[in-house]
C-alpha positions as CSV (number, residue, x, y, z in Angstrom):
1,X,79.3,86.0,105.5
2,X,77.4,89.0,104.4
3,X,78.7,91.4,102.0
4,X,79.7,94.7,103.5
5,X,77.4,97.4,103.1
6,X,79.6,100.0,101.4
7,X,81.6,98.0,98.6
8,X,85.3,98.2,98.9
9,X,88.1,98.5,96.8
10,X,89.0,95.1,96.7
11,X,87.3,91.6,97.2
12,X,88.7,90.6,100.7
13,X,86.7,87.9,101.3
14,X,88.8,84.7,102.2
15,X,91.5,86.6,103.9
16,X,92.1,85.7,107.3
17,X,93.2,88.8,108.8
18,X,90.2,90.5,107.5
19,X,86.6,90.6,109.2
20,X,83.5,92.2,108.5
21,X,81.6,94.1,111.0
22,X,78.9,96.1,110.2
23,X,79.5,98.3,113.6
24,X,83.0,98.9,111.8
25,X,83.0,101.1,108.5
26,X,80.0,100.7,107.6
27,X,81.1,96.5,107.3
28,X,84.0,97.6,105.0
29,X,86.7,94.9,105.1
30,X,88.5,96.1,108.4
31,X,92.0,94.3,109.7
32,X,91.2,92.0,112.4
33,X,90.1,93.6,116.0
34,X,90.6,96.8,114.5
35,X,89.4,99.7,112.4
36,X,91.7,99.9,109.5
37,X,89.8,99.0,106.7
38,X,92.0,96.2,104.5
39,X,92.3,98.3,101.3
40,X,94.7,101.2,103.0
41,X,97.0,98.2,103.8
42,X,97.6,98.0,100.3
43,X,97.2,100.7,99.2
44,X,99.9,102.3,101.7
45,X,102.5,99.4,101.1
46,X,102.1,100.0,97.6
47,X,102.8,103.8,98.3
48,X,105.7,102.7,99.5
49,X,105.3,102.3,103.4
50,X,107.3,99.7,104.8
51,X,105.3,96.4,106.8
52,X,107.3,97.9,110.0
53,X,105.5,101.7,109.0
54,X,102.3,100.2,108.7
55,X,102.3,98.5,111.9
56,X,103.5,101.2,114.0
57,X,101.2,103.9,112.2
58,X,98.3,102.3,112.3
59,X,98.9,100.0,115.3
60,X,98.1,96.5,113.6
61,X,100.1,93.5,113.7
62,X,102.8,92.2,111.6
63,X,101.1,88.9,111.6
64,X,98.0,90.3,109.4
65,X,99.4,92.8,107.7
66,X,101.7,90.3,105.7
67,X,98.3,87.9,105.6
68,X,96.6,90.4,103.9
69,X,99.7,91.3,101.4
70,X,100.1,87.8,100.8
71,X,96.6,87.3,100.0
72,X,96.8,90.7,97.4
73,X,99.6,89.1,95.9
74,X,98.3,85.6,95.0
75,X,94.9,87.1,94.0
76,X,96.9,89.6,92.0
77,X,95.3,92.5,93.8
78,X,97.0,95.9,92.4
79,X,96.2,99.7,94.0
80,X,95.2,101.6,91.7
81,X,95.4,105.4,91.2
């Protein structure tokens, strides 16, 4: 797997619900068969939106939005400010 062009916030790689696709933010870590890069998952859950708010705002599924914060939370991924 090639490293994404632009780095991101986080180190995604191993996550399952994440792909990278250089026709996708510039091969930022993106949510599976979609455009929302990986770190505003976080990032907004740890803002305090709610799995259900994520999903419906940004129209990804359940199913890899909870991969992805389970993922965070056994690498010990934090947001930060």
């Amino acid at each position: 797997m090639d490293m994404p062009r632009f780095p991101d916030k986080y180190d995604w790689r191993g996550c399952e619900a994440v792909q990278f696709d250089p026709q996708k933010l510039s091969g930022r870590a993106t949510v599976e068969d979609t455009r929302m890069d990986a770190d505003g998952i976080l990032d907004n859950f740890e803002d305090g939106m709610t799995v259900d708010e994520i999903v419906e705002t940004y129209g990804v599924s359940r199913e890899a939005v909870e991969k992805i914060l389970a993922f965070a939370a056994a690498k010990g991924l934090k947001a930060t400010a």
